[in-house]
C-alpha positions in Angstrom: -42.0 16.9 62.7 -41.8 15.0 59.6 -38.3 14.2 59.8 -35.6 13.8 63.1 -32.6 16.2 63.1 -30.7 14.0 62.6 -32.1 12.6 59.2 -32.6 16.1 58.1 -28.3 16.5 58.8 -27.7 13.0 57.1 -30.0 14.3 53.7 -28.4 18.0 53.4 -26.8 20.2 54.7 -28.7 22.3 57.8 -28.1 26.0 58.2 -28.5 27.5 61.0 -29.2 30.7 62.6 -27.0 33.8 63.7 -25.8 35.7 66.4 -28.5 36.4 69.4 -26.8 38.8 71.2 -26.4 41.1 68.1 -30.1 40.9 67.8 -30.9 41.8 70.8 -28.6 44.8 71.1 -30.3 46.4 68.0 -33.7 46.0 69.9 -32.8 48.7 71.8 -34.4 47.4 75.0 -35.1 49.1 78.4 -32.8 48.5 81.0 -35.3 48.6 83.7 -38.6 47.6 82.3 -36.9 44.7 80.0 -33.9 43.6 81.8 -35.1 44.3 85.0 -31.9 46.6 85.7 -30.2 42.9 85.4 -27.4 44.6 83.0 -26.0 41.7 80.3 -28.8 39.1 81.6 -29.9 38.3 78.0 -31.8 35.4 79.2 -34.4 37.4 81.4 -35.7 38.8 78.1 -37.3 35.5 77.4 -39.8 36.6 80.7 -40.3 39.7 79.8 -39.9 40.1 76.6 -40.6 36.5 74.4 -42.2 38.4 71.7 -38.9 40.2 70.9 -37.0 36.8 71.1 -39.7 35.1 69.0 -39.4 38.1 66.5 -35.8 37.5 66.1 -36.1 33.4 65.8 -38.5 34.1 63.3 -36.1 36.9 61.2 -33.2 34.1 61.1 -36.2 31.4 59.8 -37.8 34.0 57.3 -34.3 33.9 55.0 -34.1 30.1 55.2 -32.5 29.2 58.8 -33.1 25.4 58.9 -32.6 25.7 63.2 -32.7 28.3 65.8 -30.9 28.2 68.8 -32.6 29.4 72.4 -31.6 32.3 74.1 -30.1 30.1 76.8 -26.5 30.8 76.1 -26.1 31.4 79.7 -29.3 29.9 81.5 -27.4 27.6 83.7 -28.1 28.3 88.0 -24.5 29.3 87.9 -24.6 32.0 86.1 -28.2 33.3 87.1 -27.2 33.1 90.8 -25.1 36.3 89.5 -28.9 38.1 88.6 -30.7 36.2 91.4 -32.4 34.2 88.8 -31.1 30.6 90.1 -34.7 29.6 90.9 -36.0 30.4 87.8 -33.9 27.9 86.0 -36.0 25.6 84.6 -38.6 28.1 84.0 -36.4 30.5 81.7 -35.3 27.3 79.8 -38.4 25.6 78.7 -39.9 29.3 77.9 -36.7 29.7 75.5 -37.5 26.7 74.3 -40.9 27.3 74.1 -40.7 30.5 72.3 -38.4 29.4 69.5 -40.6 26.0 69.4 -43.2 28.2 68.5 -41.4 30.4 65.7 -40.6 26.9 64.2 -43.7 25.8 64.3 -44.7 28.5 62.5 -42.5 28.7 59.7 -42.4 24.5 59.5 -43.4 22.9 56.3 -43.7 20.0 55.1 -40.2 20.3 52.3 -38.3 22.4 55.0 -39.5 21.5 58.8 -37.7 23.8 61.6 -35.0 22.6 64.6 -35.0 23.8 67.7 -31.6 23.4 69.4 -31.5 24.3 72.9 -28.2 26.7 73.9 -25.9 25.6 76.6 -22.3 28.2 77.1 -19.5 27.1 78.7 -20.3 29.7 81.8 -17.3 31.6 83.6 -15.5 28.8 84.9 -13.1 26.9 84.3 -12.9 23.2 86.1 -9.2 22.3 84.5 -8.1 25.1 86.7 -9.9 24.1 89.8 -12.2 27.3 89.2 -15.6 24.8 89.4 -15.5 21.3 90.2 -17.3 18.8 87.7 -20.5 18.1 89.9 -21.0 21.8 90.5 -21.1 21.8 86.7 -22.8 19.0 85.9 -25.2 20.1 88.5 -25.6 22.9 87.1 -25.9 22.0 83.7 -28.1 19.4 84.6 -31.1 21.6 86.1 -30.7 23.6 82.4 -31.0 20.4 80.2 -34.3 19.5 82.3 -35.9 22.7 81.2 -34.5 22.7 77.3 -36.5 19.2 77.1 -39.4 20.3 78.8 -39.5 22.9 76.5 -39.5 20.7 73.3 -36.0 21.2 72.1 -34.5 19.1 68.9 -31.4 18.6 70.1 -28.9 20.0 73.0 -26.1 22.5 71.4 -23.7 22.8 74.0 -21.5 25.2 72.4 -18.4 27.8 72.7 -16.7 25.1 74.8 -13.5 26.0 75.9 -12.2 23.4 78.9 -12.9 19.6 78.3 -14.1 19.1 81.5 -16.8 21.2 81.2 -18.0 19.7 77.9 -17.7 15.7 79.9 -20.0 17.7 82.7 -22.3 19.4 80.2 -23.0 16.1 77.8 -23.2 14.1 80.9 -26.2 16.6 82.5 -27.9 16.5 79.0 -27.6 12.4 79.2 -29.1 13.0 82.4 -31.6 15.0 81.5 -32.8 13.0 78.3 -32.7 9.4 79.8 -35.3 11.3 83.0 -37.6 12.5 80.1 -37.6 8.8 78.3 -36.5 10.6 75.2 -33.7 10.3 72.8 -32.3 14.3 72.6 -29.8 14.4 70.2 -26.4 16.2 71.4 -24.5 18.4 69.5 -21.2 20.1 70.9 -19.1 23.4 69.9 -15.4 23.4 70.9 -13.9 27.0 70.3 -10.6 27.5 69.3 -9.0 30.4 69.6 -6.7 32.7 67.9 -3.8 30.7 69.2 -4.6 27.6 67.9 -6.3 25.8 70.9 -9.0 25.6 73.4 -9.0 28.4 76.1 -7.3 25.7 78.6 -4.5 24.5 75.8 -6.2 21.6 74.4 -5.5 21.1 70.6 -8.3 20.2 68.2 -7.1 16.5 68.1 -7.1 16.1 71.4 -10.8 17.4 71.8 -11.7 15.1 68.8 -10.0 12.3 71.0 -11.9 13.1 74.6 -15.4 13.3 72.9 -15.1 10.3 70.5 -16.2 7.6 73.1 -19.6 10.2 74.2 -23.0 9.7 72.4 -22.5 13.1 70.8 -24.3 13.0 67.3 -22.3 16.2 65.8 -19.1 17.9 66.7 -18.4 21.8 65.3 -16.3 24.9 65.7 -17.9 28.2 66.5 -17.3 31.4 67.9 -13.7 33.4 69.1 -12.5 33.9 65.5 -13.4 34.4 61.6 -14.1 31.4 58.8 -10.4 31.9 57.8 -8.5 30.9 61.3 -10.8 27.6 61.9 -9.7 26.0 58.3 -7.3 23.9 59.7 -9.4 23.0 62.4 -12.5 21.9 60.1 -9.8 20.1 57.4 -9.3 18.2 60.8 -12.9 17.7 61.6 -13.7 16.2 58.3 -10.2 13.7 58.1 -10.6 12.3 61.4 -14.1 12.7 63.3 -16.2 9.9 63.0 -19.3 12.2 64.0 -21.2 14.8 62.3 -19.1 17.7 61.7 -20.2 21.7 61.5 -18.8 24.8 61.5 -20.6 28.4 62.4 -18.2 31.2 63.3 -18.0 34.9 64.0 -18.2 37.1 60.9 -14.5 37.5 61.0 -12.1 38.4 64.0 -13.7 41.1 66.2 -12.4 45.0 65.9 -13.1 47.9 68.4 -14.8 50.6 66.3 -15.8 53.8 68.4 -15.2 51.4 71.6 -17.7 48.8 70.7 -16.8 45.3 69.1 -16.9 45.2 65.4 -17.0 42.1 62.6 -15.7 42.6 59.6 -16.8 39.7 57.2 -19.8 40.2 55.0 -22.2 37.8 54.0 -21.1 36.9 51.4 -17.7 36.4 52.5 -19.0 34.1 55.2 -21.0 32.0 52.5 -17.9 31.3 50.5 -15.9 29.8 53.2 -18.9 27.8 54.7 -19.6 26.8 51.1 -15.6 25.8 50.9 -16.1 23.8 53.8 -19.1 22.3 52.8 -17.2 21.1 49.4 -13.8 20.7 50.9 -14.6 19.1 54.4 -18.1 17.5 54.6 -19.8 19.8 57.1 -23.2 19.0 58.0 -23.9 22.0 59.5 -23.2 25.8 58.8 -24.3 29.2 60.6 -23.1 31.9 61.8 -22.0 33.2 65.6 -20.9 36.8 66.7 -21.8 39.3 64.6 -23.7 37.5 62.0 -26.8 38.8 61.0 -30.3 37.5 59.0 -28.1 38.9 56.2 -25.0 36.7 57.0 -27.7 33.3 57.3 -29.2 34.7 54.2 -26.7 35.1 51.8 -25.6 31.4 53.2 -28.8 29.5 53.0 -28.4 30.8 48.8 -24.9 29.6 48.6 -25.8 26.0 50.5 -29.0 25.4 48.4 -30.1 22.1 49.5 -26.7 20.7 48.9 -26.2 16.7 50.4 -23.1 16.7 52.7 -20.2 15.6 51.1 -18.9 11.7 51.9 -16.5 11.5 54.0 -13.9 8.8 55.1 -12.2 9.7 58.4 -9.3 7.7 59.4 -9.7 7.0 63.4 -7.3 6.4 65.7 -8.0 5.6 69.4 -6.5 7.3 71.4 -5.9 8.7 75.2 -5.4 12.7 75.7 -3.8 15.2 77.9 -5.4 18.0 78.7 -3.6 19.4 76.2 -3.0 16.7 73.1 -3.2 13.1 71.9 -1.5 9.9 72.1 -2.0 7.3 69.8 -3.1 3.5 71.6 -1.5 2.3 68.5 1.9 3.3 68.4 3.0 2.8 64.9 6.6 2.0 65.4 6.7 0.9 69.0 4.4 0.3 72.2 2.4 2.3 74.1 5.4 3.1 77.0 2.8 3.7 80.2 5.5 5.1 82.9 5.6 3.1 86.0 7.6 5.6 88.7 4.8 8.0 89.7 3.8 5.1 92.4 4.2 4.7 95.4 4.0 1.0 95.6 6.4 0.5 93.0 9.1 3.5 93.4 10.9 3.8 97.0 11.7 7.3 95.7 8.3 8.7 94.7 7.0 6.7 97.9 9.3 9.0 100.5 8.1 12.1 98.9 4.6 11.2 99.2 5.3 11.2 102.5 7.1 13.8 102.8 4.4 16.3 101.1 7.0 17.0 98.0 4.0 17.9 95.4 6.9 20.1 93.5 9.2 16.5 93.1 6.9 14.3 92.4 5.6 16.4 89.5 9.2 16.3 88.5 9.2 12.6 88.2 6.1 12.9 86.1 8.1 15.3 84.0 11.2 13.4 83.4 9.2 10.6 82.5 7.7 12.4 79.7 11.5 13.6 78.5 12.5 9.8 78.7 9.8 8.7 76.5 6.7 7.6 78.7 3.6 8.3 76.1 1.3 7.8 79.5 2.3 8.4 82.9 0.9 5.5 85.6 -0.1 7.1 88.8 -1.0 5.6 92.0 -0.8 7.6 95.3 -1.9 4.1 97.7 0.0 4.0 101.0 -1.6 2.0 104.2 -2.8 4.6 106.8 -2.9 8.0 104.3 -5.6 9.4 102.3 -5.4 8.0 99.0 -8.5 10.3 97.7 -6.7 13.1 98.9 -2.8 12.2 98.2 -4.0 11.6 94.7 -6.4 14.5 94.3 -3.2 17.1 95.6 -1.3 15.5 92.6 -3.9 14.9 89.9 -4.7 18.6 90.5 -0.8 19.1 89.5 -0.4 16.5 86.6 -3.2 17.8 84.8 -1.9 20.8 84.2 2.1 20.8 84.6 2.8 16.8 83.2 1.8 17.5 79.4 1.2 13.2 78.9 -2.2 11.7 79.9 -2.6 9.8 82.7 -3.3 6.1 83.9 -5.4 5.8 87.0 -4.1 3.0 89.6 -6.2 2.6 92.3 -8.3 -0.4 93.7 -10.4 1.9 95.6 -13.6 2.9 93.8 -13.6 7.0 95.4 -10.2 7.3 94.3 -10.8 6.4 91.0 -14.2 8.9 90.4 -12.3 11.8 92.8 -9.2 11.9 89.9 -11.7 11.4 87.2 -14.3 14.1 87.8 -10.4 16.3 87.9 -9.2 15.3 84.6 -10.1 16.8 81.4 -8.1 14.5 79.2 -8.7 11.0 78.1 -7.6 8.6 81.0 -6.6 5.0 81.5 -8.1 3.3 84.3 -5.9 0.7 86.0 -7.8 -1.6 86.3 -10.4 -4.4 85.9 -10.8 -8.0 87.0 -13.0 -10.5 88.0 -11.5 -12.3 90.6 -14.7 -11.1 92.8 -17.2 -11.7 90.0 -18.5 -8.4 88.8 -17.7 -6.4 91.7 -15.1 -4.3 90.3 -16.9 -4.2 87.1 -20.3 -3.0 88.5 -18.3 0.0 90.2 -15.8 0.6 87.7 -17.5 0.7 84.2 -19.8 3.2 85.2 -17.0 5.2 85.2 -15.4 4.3 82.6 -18.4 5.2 80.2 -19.1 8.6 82.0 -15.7 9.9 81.8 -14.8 8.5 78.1 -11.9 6.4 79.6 -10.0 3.8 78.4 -9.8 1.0 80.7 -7.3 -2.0 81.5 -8.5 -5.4 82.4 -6.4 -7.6 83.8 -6.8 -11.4 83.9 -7.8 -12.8 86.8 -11.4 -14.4 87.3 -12.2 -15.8 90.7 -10.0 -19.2 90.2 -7.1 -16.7 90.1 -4.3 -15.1 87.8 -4.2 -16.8 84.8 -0.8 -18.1 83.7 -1.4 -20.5 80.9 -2.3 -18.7 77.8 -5.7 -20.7 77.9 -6.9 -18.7 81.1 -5.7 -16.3 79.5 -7.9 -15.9 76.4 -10.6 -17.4 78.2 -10.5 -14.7 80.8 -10.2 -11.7 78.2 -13.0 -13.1 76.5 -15.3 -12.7 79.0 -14.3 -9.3 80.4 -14.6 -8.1 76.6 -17.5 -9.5 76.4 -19.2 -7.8 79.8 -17.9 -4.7 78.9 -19.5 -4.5 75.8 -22.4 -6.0 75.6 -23.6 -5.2 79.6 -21.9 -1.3 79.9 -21.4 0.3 76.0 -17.5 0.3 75.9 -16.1 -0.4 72.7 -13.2 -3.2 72.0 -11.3 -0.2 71.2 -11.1 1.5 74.9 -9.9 -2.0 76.3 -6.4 -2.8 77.0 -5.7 -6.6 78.2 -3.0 -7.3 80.8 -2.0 -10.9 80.1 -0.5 -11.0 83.0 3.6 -11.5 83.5 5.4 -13.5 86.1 9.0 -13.8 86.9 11.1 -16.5 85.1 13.8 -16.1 87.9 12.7 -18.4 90.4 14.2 -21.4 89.8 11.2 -23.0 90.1 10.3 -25.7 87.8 6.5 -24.4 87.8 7.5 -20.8 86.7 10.0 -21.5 84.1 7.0 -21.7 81.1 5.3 -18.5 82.3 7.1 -16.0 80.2 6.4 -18.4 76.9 2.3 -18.8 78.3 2.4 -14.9 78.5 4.0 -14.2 74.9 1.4 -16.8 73.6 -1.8 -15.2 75.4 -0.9 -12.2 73.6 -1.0 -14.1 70.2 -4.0 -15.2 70.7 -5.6 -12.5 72.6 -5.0 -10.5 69.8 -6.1 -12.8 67.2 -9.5 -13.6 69.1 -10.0 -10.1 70.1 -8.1 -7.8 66.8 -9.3 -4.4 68.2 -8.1 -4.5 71.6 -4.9 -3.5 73.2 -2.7 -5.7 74.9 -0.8 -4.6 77.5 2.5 -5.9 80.5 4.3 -5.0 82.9 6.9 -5.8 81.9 9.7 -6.0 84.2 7.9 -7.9 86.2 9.3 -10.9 84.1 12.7 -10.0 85.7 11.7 -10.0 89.1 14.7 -11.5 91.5 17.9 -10.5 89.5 20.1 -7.8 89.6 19.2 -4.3 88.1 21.6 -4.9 85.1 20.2 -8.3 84.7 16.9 -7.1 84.7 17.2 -4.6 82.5 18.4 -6.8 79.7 15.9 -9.5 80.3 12.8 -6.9 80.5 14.3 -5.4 76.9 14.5 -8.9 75.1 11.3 -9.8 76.9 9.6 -6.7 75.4 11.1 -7.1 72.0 9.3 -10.4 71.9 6.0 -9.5 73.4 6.1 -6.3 70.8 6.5 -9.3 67.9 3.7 -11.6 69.3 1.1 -8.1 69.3 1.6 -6.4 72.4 0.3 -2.4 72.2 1.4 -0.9 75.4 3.7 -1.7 78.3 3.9 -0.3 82.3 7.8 0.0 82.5 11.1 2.5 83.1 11.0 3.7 78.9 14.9 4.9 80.2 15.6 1.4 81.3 15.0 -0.7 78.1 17.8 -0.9 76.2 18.4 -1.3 72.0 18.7 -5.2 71.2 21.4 -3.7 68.9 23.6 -2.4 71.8 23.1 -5.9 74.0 26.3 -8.6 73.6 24.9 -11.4 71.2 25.2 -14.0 73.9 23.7 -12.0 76.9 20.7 -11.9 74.1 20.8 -15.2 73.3 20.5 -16.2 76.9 18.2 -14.0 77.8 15.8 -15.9 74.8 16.7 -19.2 76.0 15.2 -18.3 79.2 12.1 -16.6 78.3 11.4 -19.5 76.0 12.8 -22.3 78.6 15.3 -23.7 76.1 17.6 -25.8 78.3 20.5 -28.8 77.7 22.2 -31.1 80.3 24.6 -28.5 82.0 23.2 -25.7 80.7 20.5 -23.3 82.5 20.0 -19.8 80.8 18.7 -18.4 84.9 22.0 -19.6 85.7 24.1 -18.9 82.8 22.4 -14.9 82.9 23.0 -14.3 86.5 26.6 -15.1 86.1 27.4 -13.2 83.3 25.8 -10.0 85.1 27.3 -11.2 88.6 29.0 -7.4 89.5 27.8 -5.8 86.5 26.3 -2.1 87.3 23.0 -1.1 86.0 23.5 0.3 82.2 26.3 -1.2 81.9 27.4 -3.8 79.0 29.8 -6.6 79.8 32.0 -7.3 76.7 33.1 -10.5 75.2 
């Protein structure tokens, strides 16, 4: 090759070829002699019939296909177990491979060289739904990817993706697969959308632009399930806010039964004109055609594309954590991250008792209400001495993925715990948490992780001299897990959130009366040392030792102030933090005076705070 892929996408844009399946269907192949009586096995023709397959590669390249795909749509041992042809798995991979390596080879030339991209489908089942698990997939997937690159591919396609967690399992195998090989396979991925506006499982198209931004994926696309026409919104997406290589190659329009057999209605040159539009309009780098597009389709686009450059683009990115189903900003624009703190059962007596008591059903509830009281990210942890934490939190993770619409933060100091919920959740996770107060331990394990399953990640600081509570320790802490975390495991300052760490101010202690004042300024200059991180508290735990009214007003002033000093997210109760406009001006003012340790001869603001909340219910407001 004269020319990587991926240079090629860069310089103009690459067309790629049709639909296989239509191909082979107007063969008109024996079911016995070249199926082997294996009815819909498409990928057993590579064995017995490559020069069919290597006839059709070589149609789409004679009208100006810049790439063929393999026929290895659905080569993966999962699938072939349903034929028998699980031990053959490698072997009818790199012959795909082979075969279209060899139709490329023979149309290359020096002006237009040829791709190979090596076809992985999103198989039958679905892991959101507990139908696979992710290491039966990424096992799976795996054993394919090995063959594609044996085989000489130019990149990985995994493609018609329609459950996140099968994409993480899919891109992880081809990571896999590459890195054994000692090459550097590009990886492309295909989300499908349908015809109700998202992914087969319910995940919007932001929210898949959100899971696969932290992968090594070199170009993300739409293809297959519907027409040009009911992807444009998708692809005006694509090219405002992916920071990847974008493409687009769909079926020629929505499918129609005509005499009982599936039907598309868009001609070629309808299909050229909106590829073309989104060429102009959108920046793709790639264009082709899926179900129902024909050498015709690809020819009549590779006339309309020319040699045409791809169009600059300027996406505006946003990190951000999903559900299975959407996004959440990191970076709330008007207010803070609000990580809900009562799905735990070291933290909420209530959620603890029905952990115990098996309530799956009310504990889902309590993820629920969280979400109608303004949690953006629910904070679960399932840890209870004497129970098993992998599988208290894999019964509910397996419910919260599905029935609590807001991502989810990890909380778990147990390494299997932490890969169990991980390998279950589709979405873009928090993981709580990171430290180093035994070295690089918890890094070593969790990091790993983090980087396989896209997560963000919250470090907390603590090195092995302790919690820091002066905002010195503080930065000096931060800076160092930043730094390991970026420079040792690939995370990006981005997918960090700092815990500064808070500490009651209710004591009475002389020692603990600055701490609230050392926190606000570690987040000052957290955030000025460190601009793209988060910063993150717990907030109430300022308020440890007072009454619930009490607290409640001190953890809303406190977090008005944190917000002010830079502070992106915060674990609390979003429906206990009360308006500073709806607080008495001096149960403010006193609440300030203790957070910032302003004191006089006969006057302390612990003092002066506990009395005026001294019988005062929670919620409540005492007048003056």
């Amino acid at each position: 090759m004269t020319e990587s892929i991926l240079a090629a996408l860069d310089a103009r844009v690459l067309v790629l070829d049709g639909a296989m399946g239509t191909q082979l269907h107007a063969a008109d192949l024996d079911l016995e002699k070249d199926y082997l009586g294996l009815e819909n096995c498409s990928e057993v023709i590579v064995l017995t019939r490559p020069d069919v397959v290597k006839d059709i590669h070589a149609g789409f390249l004679a009208v100006g296909a810049d790439g063929v795909e393999t026929n290895t749509f659905g080569a993966n041992p999962m699938l072939l177990a349903d034929f028998g042809l699980e031990e053959k798995t490698r072997e009818i991979n790199r012959r795909a491979a082979e075969i279209a390596r060899e139709a490329c080879d023979e149309a290359f030339s020096a002006d237009k060289p040829r791709f190979v991209l090596g076809s992985m489908g999103p198989g039958t089942k679905l892991a959101s739904l507990g139908q696979a698990t992710y290491q039966q997939l990424k096992g799976s997937y795996t054993e394919q990817a090995h063959g594609l690159v044996e085989g000489g591919i130019d990149a990985f396609l995994i493609e018609t993706c329609q459950d996140p967690l099968q994409i993480k399992a899919a891109v992880n195998a081809a990571i896999c697969a590459r890195e054994s090989a000692g090459k550097k396979t590009p990886i492309f991925v295909s989300v499908t959308m349908e015809v109700t506006g998202t992914m087969l499982v319910g995940t919007e198209m932001a929210a898949a632009i959100a899971l696969l931004d932290p992968y090594p994926i070199d170009l993300i696309a739409l293809n297959c399930a519907t027409g040009p026409r009911e992807m444009s919104e998708h692809v005006r997406l694509l090219g405002q806010t992916c920071r990847k290589r974008i493409g687009c190659y769909p079926n020629a329009g929505l499918p129609q039964l005509v005499d009982g057999q599936p039907s598309y209605p868009l001609t070629p040159a309808e299909l050229a004109d909106w590829l073309k539009r989104f060429v102009d309009d959108d920046g793709l780098n790639l264009v082709g055609g899926c179900c129902g597009t024909t050498p015709e389709h690809i020819a009549a686009l590779v006339e309309k594309i020319g040699t045409q450059a791809p169009a600059k683009r300027a996406p505006e990115h946003t990190p951000q954590v999903t559900s299975i189903y959407s996004a959440v900003d990191l970076d709330q624009e008007n207010s803070v991250l609000l990580i809900g703190e009562r799905s735990n059962s070291n933290g909420s007596k209530k959620f603890r008792e029905m952990l115990l008591g098996g309530n799956i059903d009310g504990m889902v509830d309590v993820g629920r209400e969280q979400v109608r009281q303004g949690s953006h990210v629910i904070d679960v942890c399932t840890a209870y001495v004497g129970r098993d934490e992998v599988k208290d939190m894999a019964g509910l993770i397996d419910r919260y993925r599905t029935d609590v619409t807001a991502p989810v933060c990890i909380d778990s100091t147990e390494f299997p715990v932490l890969a169990d919920a991980l390998e279950r959740l589709g979405g873009r996770s928090i993981i709580n948490s990171i430290n180093l107060e035994d070295g690089l331990v918890r890094c070593e394990a969790v990091l790993p992780l983090a980087r396989e399953h896209g997560a963000a990640v919250i470090a907390l600081t603590i090195d092995e001299e302790g919690m820091a509570k002066t905002a010195e320790d503080k930065v000096r802490i931060a800076r160092r897990l930043h730094d390991i975390c970026v420079d040792d495991y690939g995370l990006r300052s981005s997918d960090l959130l700092f815990d500064v760490l808070t500490f009651t101010v209710c004591t009475g202690n002389e020692d603990d009366r600055k701490l609230a004042y050392e926190t606000l300024e570690g987040i000052r200059r957290v955030r000025a040392e460190l601009p793209e991180v988060g910063l993150l508290l717990g907030v109430s735990n300022v308020s440890f030792g007072l009454n619930p009214a009490a607290r409640h007003a001190l953890n809303s002033v406190f977090l008005h102030h944190a917000q002010e000093a830079g502070l992106t997210s915060a674990i609390l109760h979003a429906g206990r933090i009360e308006p500073l406009h709806t607080l008495d001006a001096e149960m403010r003012k006193t609440c300030e005076d203790l957070i910032f340790d302003r004191r006089s001869e006969g006057y302390d603001p612990l003092h002066h705070l506990m009395a005026l909340f001294d019988g005062v219910e929670a919620g409540a407001k005492k007048e003056r």
